[in-house]
C-alpha positions in Angstrom: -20.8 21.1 -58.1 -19.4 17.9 -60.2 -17.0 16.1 -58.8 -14.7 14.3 -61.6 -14.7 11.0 -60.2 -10.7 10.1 -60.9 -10.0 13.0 -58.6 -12.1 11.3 -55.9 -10.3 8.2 -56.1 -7.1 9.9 -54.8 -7.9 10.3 -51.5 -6.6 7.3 -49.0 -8.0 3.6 -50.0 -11.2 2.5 -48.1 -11.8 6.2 -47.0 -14.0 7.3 -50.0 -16.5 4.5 -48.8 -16.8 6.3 -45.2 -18.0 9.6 -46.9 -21.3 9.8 -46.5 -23.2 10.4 -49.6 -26.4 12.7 -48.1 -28.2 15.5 -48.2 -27.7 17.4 -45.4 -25.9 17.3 -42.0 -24.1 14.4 -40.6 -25.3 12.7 -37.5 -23.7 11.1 -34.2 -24.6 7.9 -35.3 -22.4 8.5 -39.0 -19.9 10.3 -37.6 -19.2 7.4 -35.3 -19.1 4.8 -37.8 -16.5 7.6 -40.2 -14.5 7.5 -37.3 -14.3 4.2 -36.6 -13.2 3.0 -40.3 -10.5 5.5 -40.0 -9.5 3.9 -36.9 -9.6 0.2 -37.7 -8.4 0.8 -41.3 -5.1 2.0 -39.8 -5.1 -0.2 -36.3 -1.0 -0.2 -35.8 -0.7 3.7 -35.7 -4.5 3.9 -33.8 -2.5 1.4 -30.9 0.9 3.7 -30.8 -1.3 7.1 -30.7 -3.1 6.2 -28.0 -0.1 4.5 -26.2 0.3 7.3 -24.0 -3.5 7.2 -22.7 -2.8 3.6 -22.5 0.4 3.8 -20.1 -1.2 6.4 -17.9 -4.6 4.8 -17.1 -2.7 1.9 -16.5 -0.1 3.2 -14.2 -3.1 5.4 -12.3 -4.5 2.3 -11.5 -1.8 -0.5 -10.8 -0.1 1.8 -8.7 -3.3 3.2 -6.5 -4.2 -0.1 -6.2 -0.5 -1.7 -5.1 -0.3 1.8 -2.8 -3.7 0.8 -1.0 -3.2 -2.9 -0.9 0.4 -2.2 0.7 -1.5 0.3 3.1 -4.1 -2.2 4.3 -1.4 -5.3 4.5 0.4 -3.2 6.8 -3.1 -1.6 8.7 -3.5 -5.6 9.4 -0.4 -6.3 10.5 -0.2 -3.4 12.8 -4.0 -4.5 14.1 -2.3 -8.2 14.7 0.2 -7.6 16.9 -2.6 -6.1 19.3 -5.6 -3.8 19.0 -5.7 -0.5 21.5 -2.0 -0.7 22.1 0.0 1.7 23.7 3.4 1.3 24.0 6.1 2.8 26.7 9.8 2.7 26.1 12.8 4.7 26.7 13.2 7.9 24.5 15.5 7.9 21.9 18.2 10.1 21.4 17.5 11.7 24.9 19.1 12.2 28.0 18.6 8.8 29.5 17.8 6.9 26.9 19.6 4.5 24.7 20.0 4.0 20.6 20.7 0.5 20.8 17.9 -1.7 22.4 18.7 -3.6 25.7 21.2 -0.9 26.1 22.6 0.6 29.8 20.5 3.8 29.7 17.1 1.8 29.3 15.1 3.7 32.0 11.6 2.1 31.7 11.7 -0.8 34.2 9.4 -3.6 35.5 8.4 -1.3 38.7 6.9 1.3 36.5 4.6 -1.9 34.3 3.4 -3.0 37.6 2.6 0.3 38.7 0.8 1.2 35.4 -1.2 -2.0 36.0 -2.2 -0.9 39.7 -2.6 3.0 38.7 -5.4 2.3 35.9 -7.4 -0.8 36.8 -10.4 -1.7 35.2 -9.0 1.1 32.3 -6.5 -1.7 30.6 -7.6 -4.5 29.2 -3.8 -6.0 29.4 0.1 -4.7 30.4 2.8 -6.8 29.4 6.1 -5.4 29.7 9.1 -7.2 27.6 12.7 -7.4 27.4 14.8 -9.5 25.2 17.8 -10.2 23.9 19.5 -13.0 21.3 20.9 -16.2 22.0 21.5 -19.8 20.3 18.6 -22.4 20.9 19.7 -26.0 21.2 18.1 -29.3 20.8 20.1 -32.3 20.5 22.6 -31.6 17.8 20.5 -29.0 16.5 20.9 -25.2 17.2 19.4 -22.1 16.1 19.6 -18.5 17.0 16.4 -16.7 18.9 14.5 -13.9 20.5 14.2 -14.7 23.8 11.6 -12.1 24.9 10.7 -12.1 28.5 7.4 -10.7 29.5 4.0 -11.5 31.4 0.7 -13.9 30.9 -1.0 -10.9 29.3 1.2 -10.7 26.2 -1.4 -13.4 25.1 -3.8 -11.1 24.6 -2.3 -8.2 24.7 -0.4 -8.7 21.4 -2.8 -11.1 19.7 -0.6 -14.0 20.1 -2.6 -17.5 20.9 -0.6 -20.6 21.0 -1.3 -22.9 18.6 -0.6 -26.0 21.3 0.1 -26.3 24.3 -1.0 -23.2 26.5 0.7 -20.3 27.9 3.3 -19.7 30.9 1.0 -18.3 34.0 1.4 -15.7 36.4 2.9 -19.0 39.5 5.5 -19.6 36.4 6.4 -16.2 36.8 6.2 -15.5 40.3 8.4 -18.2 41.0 10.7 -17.7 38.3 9.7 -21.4 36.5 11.6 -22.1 33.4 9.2 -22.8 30.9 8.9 -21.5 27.5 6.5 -20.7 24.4 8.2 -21.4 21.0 7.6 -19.8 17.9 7.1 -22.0 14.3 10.5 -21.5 13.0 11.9 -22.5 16.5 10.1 -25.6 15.9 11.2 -26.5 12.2 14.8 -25.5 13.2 14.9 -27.6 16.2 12.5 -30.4 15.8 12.6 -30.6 12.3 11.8 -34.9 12.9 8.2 -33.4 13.3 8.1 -34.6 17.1 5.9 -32.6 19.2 7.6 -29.9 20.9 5.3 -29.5 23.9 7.0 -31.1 27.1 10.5 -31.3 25.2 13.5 -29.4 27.0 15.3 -26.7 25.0 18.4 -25.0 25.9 18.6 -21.4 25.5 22.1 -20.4 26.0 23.4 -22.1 29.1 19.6 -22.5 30.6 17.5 -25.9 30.3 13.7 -24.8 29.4 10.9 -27.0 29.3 8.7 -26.2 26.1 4.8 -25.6 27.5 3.5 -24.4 24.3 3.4 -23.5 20.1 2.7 -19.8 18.5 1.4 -20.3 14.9 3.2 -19.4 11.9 2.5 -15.5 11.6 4.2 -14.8 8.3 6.2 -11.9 7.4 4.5 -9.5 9.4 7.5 -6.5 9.1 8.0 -5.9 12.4 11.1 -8.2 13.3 10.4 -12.5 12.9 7.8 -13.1 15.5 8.3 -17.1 14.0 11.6 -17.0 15.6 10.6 -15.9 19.3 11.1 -17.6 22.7 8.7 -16.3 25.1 9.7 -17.2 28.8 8.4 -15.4 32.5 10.0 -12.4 32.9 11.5 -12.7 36.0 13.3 -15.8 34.5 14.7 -13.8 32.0 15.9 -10.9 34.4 17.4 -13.6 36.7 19.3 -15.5 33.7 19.5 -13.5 30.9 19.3 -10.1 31.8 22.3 -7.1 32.5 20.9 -4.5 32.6 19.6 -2.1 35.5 18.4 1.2 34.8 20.3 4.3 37.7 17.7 3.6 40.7 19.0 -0.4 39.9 15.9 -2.2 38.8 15.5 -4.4 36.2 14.2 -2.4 32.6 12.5 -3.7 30.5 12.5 -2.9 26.3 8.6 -1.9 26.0 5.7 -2.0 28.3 2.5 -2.5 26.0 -1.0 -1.9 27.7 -4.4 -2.6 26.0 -6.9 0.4 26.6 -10.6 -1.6 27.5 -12.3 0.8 25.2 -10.5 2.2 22.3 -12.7 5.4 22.5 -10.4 6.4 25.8 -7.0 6.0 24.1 -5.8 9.9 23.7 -6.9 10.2 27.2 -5.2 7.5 28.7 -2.2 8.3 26.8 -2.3 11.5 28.4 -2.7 10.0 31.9 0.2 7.3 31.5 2.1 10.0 30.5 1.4 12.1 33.7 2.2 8.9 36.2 5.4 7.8 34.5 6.6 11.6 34.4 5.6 11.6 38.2 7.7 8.6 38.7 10.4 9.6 37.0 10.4 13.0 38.6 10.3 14.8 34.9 9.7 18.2 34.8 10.0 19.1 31.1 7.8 17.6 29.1 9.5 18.1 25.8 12.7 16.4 27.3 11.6 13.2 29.0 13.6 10.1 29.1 10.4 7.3 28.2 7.7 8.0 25.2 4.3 6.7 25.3 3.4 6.2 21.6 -0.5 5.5 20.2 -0.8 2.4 17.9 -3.9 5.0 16.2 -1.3 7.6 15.9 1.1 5.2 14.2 -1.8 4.2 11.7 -3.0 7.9 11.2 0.9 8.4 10.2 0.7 5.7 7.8 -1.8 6.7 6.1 -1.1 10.3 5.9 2.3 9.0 3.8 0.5 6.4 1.6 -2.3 8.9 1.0 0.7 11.7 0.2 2.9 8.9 -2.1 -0.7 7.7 -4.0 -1.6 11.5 -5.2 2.3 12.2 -6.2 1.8 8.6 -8.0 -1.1 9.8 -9.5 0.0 13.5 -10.8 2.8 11.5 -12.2 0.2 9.0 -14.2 -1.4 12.2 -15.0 1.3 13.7 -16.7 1.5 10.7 -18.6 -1.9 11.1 -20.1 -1.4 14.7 -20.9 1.9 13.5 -23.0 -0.6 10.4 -24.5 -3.1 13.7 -25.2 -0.2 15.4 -27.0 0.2 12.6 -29.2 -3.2 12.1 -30.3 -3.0 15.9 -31.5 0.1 15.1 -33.2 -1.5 11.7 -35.2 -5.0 13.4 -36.0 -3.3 16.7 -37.3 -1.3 14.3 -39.9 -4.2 12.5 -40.4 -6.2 15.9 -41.3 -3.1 16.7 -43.8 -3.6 12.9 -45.3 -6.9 12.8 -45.4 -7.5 16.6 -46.8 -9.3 15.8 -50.3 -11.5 13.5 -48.4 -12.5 16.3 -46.6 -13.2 18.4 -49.7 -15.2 15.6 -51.3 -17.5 15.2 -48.1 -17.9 18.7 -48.2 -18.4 19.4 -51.7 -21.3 16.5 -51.1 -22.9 18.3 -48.8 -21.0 17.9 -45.2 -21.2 21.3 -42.9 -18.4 22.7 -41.3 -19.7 21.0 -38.0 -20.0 17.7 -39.7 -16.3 17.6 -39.9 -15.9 18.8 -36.9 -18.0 15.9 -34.7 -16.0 13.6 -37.4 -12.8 14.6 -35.6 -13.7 15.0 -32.2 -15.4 11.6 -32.2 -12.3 9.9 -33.8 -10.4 11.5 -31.2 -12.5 10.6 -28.5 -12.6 7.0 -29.3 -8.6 6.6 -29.4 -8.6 8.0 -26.1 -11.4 5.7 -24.9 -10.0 2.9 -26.3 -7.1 3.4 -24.7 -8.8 4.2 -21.4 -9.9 0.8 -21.6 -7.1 -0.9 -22.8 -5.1 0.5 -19.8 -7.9 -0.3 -17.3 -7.1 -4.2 -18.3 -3.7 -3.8 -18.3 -3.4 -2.2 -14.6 -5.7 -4.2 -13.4 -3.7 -7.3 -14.5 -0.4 -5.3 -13.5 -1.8 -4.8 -9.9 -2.6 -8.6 -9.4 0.6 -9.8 -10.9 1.6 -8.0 -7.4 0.3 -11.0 -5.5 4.1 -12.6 -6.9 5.7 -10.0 -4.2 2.9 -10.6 -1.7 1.2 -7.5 -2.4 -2.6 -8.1 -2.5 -4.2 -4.9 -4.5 -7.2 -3.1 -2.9 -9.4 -1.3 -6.2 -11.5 1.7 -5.2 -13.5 2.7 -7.7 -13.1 6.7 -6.9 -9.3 6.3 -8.9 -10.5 4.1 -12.2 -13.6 6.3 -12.3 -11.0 9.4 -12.7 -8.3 8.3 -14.8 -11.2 7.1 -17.2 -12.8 10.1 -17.6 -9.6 12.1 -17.4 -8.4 10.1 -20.2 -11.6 11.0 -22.5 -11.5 14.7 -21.7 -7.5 14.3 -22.9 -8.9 12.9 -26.1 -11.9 15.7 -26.7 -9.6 18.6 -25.4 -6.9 17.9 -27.7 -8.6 16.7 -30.6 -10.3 19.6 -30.8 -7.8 21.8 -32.4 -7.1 19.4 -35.4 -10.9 18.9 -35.5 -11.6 22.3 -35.7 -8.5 22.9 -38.5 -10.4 20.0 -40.7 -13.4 22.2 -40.4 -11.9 25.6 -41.3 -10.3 23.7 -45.1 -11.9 25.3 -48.4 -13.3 22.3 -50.1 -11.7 23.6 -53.8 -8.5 24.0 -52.3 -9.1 20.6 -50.8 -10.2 19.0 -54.2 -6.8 20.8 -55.2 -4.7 19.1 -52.9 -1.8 17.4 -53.7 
């Protein structure tokens, strides 16, 4: 067959040079470079058809990455504030206990801490009971309000909380009711902002002189109320000057009793036990209705990451959808492009070019638009999930997510490619000389 040459030079400019002029079928290697003109001859409407792919690889893996780097960020600060913690307090929103902390229906008091340090020995690493309450700090002419958190020796350790100078209050503080006290950083910058050192200065708290023993470091925005603005004193000194509260057999409560298992292998089981003494102590019968809650720092981390896992895989079926609407669009674009780019096809196949030439032609320009954009969103979540570090987010990659919405977004590409692909190698090359 002779193909009049004017006719030829209809088809779209630069195109005619990408037909292969052969003798029999087309391989991977031509197809791909076919392909690859038509892409970079028209690279504005190659960037807004694969703008879909582009936006949903991208948002698969800023957001999984955000999602786990917000998971771990709170996993540490849950691990800082003490590692095989249990904690007992006074049920909420039960009979005997209290909505509003410090209330007058605590019922956890310091009798039941001591006796869950005698009942379990060599079991806890740690108990520290605590209760607080907020007053103004004063140093000179300067003033700030505080925490004022009365507990034991053992929150030390039991809470991860070193000082930074100075040392700690000890147990003859507290057994004969010393007034001492361990300030937190922002305590410091309120009230010694002359950068004196605060250890052996007095500070009033409320109507109460203190004598400052020792300095927590600065431990950031941990979520879990300003530890930087803390007062740590003995407890019985709080309970003899700050306290008013009494729980109905008239002992001093307490907000929290935190214990540290020895060995976090025996957690669930000393749960269970703790459970059983304070029930027995409280004469609690019902065990769906009692007045105090032990709760599991593991169970609290298990929770957490059953809700991040959940949020990260509704995240990612959204993303998803995204690249389904991206794969929708390269349909679209290729279809028009088949319509443009019809007497090409007639000339390659009055040279010569098989039905399946075509075909892999197609395919392979779809699959590079959706690769292309696989990659192009790759680099732009990735740079989306470290511009995170500006909110104090910093993003954890895992390799199982990128892997997935890469290869997702090349399947998009094949799967609906195909049909246009397929529709370019169905055309009658005289009707496609023909075409107008």
């Amino acid at each position: 067959m002779t193909v009049n040459p004017d006719t030829a030079a209809l088809s779209t400019p630069g195109q005619e040079a990408a037909a292969p002029r052969r003798q029999g079928g087309l391989g991977l290697g031509g197809a791909f470079s076919i392909a690859w003109r038509a892409i970079i001859g028209t690279p504005m409407r190659s960037i807004l058809t694969a703008l879909g792919v582009i936006i949903g690889v991208a948002a698969v893996v800023a957001l999984t990455a955000i999602g786990q780097g917000s998971t771990a960020g709170v996993t540490r600060n849950l691990e800082s504030l003490g590692t095989n913690l249990l904690t007992v307090q006074s049920a909420r929103g039960r009979p005997g206990g209290s909505l509003v902390r410090g209330g007058p229906n605590q019922t956890v008091t310091v009798e039941d801490a001591e006796a869950l340090a005698t009942a379990f020995g060599s079991r806890v690493a740690g108990v520290a009971p605590t209760a607080q309450s907020s007053v103004q700090a004063k140093v000179g002419s300067s003033n700030t309000q505080v925490t004022v958190l009365g507990t034991w020796p053992a929150y030390e350790t039991v809470r991860n909380s070193p000082v930074e100078s100075g040392s700690y209050f000890t147990q003859a503080d507290v057994d004969s009711r010393k007034r001492t006290a361990v300030i937190g950083s922002q305590v410091v910058a309120d009230l010694f902002a002359d950068g004196s050192d605060p250890v052996g200065q007095r500070i009033r708290l409320g109507a109460v002189t203190f004598t400052v023993v020792g300095v927590l470091p600065d431990k950031g925005n941990s979520g879990f109320g300003n530890a930087n603005s803390q007062v740590l004193i003995p407890l019985s000194t709080y309970i003899q000057r700050f306290s008013r509260t009494n729980s109905a057999s008239g002992q001093p409560t307490v907000n929290n009793v935190y214990i540290q298992a020895a060995d976090k292998n025996d957690l669930d089981q000393l749960q269970a036990d703790i459970t059983a003494l304070m029930s027995e102590r409280h004469k609690q019968t019902d065990p769906s209705n009692l007045d105090f809650q032990v709760q599991n720092q593991a169970d609290a981390l298990a929770s957490l990451n059953s809700v991040t896992t959940t949020l990260t895989l509704l995240v990612g079926a959204i993303a998803g959808i995204s690249l389904i609407v991206g794969g929708i669009g390269i349909m679209n674009i290729m279809l028009v492009s088949v319509t443009e780019r019809t007497r090409e096809i007639g000339v390659r196949k009055a040279l010569g070019a098989k039905p399946r030439d075509i075909l892999t032609q197609f395919l392979v320009e779809a699959a590079l638009l959706s690769i292309g954009g696989g990659v192009i969103g790759l680099a732009l979540g990735i740079g989306a999930a470290y511009a995170g570090n500006t909110f104090g987010i910093s993003p954890v990659f895992s390799a199982t997510p990128i892997l997935v919405a890469f290869a997702f977004s090349a399947l998009v590409g094949v799967f609906f490619g195909y049909y246009p692909a397929a529709r370019a190698a169905r055309l009658d090359p005289v009707d496609s000389l023909r075409y107008e």
